[in-house]
C-alpha positions as a Markdown table, in Angstrom:
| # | Residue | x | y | z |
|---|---|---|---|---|
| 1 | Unk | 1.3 | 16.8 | 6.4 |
| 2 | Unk | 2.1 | 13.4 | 5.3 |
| 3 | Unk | 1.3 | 9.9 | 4.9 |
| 4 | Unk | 3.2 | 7.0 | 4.5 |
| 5 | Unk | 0.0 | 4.3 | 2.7 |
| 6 | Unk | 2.3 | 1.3 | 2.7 |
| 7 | Unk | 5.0 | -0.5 | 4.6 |
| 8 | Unk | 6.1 | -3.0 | 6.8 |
| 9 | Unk | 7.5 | -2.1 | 10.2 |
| 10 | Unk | 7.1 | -5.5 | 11.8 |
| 11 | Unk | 10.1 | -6.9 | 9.3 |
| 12 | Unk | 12.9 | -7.4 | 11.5 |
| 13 | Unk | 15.1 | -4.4 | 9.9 |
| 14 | Unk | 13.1 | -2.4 | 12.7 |
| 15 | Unk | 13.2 | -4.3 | 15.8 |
| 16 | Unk | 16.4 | -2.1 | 17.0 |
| 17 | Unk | 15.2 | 1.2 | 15.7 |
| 18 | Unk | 11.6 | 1.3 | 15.7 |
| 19 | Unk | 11.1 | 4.1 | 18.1 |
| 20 | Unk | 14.0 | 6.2 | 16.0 |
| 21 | Unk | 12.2 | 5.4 | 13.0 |
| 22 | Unk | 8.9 | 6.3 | 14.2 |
| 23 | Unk | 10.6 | 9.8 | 15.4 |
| 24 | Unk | 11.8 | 10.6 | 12.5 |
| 25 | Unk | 9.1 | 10.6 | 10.4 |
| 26 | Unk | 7.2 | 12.2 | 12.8 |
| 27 | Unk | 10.2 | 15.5 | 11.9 |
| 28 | Unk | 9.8 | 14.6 | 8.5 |
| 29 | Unk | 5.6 | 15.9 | 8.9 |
| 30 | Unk | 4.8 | 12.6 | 8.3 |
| 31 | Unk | 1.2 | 12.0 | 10.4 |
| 32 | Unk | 0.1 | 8.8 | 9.0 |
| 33 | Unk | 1.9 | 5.5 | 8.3 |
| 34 | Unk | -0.1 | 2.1 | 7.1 |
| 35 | Unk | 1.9 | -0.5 | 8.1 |
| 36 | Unk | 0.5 | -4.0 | 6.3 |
| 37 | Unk | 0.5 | -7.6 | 7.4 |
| 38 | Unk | 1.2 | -10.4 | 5.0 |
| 39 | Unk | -0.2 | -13.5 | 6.7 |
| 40 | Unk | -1.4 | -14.6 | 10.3 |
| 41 | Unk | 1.8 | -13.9 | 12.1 |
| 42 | Unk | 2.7 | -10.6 | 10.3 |
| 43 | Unk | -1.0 | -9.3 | 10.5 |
| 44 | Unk | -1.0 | -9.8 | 14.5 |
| 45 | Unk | 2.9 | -7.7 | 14.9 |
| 46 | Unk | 1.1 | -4.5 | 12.6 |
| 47 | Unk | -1.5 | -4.8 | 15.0 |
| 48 | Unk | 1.0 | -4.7 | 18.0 |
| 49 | Unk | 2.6 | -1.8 | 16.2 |
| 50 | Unk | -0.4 | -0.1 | 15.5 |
| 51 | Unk | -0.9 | 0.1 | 19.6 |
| 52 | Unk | 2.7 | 1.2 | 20.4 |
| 53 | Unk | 2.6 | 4.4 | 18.1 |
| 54 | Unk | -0.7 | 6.3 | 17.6 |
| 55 | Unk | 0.5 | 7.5 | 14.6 |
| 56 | Unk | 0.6 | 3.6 | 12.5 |
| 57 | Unk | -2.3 | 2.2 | 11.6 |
| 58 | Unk | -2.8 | -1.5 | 10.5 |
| 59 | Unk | -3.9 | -2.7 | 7.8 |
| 60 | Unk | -4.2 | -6.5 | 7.3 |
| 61 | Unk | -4.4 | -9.5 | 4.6 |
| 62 | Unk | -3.2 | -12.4 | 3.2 |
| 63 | Unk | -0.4 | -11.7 | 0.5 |
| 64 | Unk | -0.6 | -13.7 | -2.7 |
| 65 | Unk | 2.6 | -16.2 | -1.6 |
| 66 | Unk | 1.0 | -16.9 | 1.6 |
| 67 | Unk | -2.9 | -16.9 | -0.7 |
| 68 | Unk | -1.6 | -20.1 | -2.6 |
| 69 | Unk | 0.2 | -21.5 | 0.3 |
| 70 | Unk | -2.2 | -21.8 | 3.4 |
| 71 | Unk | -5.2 | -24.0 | 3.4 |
| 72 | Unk | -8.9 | -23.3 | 2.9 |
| 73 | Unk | -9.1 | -23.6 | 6.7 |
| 74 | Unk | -6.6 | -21.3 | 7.5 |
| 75 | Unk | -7.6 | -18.7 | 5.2 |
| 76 | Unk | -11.3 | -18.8 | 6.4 |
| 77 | Unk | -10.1 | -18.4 | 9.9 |
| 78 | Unk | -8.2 | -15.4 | 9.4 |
| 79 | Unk | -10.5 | -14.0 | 7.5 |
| 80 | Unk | -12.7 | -13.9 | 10.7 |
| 81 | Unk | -10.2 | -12.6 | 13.0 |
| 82 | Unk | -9.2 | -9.7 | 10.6 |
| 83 | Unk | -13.2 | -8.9 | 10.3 |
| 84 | Unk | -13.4 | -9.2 | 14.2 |
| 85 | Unk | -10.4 | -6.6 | 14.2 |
| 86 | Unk | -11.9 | -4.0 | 12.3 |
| 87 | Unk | -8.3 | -2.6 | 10.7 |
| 88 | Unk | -7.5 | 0.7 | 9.1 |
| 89 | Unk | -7.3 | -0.8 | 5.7 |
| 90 | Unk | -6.9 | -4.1 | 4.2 |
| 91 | Unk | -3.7 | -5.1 | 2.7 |
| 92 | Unk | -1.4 | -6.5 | 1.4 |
| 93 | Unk | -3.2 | -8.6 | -1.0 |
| 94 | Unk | -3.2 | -8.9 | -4.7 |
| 95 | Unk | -2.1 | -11.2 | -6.9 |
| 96 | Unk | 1.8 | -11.8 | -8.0 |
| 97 | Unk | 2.7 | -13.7 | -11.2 |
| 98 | Unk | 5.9 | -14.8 | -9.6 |
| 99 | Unk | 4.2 | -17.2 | -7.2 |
| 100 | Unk | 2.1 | -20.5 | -8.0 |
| 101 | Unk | -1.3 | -21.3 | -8.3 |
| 102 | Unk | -3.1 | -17.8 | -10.0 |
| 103 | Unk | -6.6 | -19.5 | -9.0 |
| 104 | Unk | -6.2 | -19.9 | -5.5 |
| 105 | Unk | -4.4 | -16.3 | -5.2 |
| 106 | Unk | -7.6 | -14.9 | -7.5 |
| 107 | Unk | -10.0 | -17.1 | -4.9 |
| 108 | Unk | -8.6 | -15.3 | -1.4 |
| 109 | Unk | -8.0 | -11.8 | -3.7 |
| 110 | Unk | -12.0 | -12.1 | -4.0 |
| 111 | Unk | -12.4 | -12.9 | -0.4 |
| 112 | Unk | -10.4 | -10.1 | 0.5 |
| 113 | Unk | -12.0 | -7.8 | -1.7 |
| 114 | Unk | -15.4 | -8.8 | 0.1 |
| 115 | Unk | -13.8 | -8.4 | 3.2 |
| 116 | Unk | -13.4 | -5.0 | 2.5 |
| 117 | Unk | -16.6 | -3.8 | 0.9 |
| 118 | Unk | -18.5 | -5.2 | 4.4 |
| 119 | Unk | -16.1 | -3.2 | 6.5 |
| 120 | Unk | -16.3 | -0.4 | 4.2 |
| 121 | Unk | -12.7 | 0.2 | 4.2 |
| 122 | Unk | -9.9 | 0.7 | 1.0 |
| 123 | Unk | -8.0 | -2.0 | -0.1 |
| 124 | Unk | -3.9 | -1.5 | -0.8 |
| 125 | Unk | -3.4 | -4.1 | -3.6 |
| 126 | Unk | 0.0 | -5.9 | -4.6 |
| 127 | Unk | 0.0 | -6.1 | -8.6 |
| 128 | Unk | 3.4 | -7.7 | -9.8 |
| 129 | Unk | 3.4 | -9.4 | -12.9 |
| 130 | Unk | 0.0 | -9.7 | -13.0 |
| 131 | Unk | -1.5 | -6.4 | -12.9 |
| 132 | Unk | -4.4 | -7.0 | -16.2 |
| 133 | Unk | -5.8 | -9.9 | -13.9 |
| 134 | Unk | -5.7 | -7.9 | -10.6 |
| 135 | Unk | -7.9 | -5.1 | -13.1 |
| 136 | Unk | -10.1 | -7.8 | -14.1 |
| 137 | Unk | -11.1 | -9.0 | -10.4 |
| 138 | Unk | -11.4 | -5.7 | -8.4 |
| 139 | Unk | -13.4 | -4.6 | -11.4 |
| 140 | Unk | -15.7 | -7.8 | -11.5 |
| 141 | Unk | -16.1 | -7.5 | -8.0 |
| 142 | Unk | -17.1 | -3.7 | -8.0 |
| 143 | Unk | -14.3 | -3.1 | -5.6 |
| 144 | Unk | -15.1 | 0.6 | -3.4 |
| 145 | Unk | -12.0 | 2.2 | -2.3 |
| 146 | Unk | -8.5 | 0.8 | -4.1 |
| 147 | Unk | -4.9 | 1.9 | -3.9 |
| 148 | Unk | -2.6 | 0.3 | -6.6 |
| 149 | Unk | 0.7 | 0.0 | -4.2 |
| 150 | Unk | 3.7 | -0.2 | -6.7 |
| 151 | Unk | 2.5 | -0.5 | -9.9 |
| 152 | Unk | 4.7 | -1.3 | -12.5 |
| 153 | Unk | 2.7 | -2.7 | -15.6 |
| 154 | Unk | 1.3 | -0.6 | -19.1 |
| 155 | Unk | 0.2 | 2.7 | -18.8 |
| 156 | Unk | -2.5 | 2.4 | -20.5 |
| 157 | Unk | -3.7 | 0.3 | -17.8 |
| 158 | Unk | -2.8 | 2.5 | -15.0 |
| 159 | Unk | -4.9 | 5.1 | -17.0 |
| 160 | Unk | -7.7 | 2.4 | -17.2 |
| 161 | Unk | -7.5 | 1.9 | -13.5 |
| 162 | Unk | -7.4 | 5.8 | -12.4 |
| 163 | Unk | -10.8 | 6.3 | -14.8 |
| 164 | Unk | -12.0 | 3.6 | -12.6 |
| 165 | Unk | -11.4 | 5.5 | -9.5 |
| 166 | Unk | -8.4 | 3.8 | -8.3 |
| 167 | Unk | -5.4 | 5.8 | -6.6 |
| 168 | Unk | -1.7 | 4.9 | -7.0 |
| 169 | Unk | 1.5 | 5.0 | -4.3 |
| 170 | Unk | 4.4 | 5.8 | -5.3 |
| 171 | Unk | 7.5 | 4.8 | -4.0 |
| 172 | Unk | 11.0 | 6.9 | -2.9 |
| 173 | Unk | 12.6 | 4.8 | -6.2 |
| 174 | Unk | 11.0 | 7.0 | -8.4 |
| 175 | Unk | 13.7 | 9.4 | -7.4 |
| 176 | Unk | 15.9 | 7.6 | -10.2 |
| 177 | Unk | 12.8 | 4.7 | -11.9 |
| 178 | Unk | 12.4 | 5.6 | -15.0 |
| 179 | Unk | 8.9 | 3.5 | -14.6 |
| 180 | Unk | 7.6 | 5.6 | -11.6 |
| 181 | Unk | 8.5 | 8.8 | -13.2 |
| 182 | Unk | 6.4 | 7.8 | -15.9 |
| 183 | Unk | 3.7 | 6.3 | -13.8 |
| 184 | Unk | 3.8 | 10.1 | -12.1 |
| 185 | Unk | 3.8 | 12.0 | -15.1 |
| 186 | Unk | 0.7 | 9.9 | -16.8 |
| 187 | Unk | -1.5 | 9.8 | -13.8 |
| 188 | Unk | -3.5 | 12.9 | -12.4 |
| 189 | Unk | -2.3 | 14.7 | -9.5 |
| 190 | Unk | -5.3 | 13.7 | -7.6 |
| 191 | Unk | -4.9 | 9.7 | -7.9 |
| 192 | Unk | -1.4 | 9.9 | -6.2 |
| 193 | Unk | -0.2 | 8.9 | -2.5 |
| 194 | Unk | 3.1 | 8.0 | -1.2 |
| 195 | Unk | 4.5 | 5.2 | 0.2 |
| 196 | Unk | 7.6 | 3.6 | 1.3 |
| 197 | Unk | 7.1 | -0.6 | 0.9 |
| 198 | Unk | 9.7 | -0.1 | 3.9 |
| 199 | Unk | 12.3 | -1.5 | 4.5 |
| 200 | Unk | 12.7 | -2.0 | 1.0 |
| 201 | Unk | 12.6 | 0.2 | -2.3 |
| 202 | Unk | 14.9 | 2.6 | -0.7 |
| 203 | Unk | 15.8 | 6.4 | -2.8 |
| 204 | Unk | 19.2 | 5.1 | -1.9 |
| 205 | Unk | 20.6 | 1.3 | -3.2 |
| 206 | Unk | 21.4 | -0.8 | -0.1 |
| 207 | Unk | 19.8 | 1.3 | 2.6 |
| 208 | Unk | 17.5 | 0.8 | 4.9 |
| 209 | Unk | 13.9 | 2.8 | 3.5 |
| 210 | Unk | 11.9 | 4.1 | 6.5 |
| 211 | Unk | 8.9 | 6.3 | 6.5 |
| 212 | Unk | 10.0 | 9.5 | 6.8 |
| 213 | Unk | 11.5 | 9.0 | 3.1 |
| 214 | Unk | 8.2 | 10.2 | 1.8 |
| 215 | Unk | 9.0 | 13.5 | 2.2 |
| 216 | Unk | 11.3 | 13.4 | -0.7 |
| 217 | Unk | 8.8 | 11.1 | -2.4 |
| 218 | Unk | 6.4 | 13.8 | -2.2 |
| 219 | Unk | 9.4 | 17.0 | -3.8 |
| 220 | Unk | 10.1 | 14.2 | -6.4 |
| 221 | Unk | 6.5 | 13.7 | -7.6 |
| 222 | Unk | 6.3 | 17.9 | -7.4 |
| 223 | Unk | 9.0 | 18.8 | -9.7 |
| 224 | Unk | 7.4 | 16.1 | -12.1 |
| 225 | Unk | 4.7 | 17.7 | -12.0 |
| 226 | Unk | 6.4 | 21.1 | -11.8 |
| 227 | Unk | 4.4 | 22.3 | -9.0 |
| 228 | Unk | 5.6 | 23.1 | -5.3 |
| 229 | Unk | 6.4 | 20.6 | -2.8 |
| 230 | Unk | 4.4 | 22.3 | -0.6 |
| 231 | Unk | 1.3 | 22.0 | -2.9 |
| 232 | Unk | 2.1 | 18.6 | -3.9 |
| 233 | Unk | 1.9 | 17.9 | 0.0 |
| 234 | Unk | -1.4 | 19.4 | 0.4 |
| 235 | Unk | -2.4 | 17.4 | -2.4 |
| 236 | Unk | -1.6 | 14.6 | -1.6 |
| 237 | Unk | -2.7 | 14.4 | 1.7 |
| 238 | Unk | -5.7 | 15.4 | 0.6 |
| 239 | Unk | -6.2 | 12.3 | -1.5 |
| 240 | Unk | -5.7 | 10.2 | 1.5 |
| 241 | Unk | -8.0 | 12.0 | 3.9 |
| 242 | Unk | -10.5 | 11.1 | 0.6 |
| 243 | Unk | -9.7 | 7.8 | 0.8 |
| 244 | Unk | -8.9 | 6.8 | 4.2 |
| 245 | Unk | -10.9 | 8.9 | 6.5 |
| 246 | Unk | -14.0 | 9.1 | 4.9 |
């Protein structure tokens, strides 16, 4: 079995396909797939999705672009309607040195990061360019359950956040990223998950990355590892049934 911890099937790359998609993976063993909002309007399509395919949960947030953009107002308000929704995870939400304003992002980070110790749920946390400071908060704010999606920074950060108790996903790029092998080869077998980021971050330059992709993820991150595919699998799905379903 397998789990896809991280995409986004409301972008419009899967408004003609969806069902395909959604098929495939299914073939692929895939029996899980997070799909994550990034603002108001995102956050209320994963939740559309979510009720269209048992198999996709949502996860909602506020994603550090939208974090500096909206107002005080707006963030408070869908703060409350993602706490009245109860979702499968929070997400995507982080911090992202490639946007303005690091205090306001930090500001709705720590909201979120509240948000998600009162629900008692994990947190899937967007780290680029600013992966130290996203450290920093989630350890200042004694964060509970946290998946690192993407992570490209120091390794001897990543190792800092795995003794902390943080997991990481890994993406199909680390089929040919020299980073994400890396990242694979430093971190523990038992910190890993799988993701997509789909439609992006594709195995394949220029096409369309879906779900079921994590199947190779998952053979990629074995022969790393030089174990099985089959016991990577087990493994790995075992580190989200410890993070997601407990």
């Amino acid at each position: 079995m397998l789990a896809d911890v991280h995409c986004h099937l409301d972008f419009p790359d899967f408004e003609k396909d969806l069902d395909s998609v959604i098929e495939r993976a299914k073939k692929a063993g895939v029996v899980a797939i997070i799909t994550a909002g990034l603002n108001p309007e995102t956050n209320r399509k994963a939740l559309e999705i979510a009720g269209r395919f048992p198999i996709v949960k949502a996860a909602l947030g506020i994603y550090p672009q939208y974090a500096a953009e909206m107002s005080e107002e707006a963030v408070e308000k869908e703060i409350a309607f993602i706490k009245k929704q109860k979702p499968f995870a929070i997400s995507e939400i982080g911090l992202d040195g490639t946007y303005p304003d690091m205090e306001k992002q930090k500001e709705v980070f720590r909201q979120m990061i509240a948000l998600a110790k009162e629900l008692k749920i994990p947190l899937v946390v967007h780290s680029r360019k600013a992966e130290k400071e996203v450290f920093e908060v989630l350890v200042s704010m004694n964060a509970g359950k946290v998946v690192v999606h993407c992570f490209n920074g120091k390794l001897s950060l990543a190792k800092e956040m795995q003794a902390a108790g943080f997991f990481f996903s890994i993406p199909a790029i680390v089929s040919h990223a020299t980073q994400f092998k890396e990242l694979v080869k430093a971190i523990n077998s038992t910190h890993l998950l799988t993701e997509t980021d789909a439609p992006f971050l594709s195995a394949v330059k220029g096409e369309k990355n879906e779900p079921a992709s994590v199947k190779q993820t998952a053979a990629e991150i074995a022969s790393i590892k030089g174990v099985s595919a089959e016991e990577m699998e087990k493994m790995i799905f075992s580190n989200y049934q410890k993070l997601f379903m407990k």
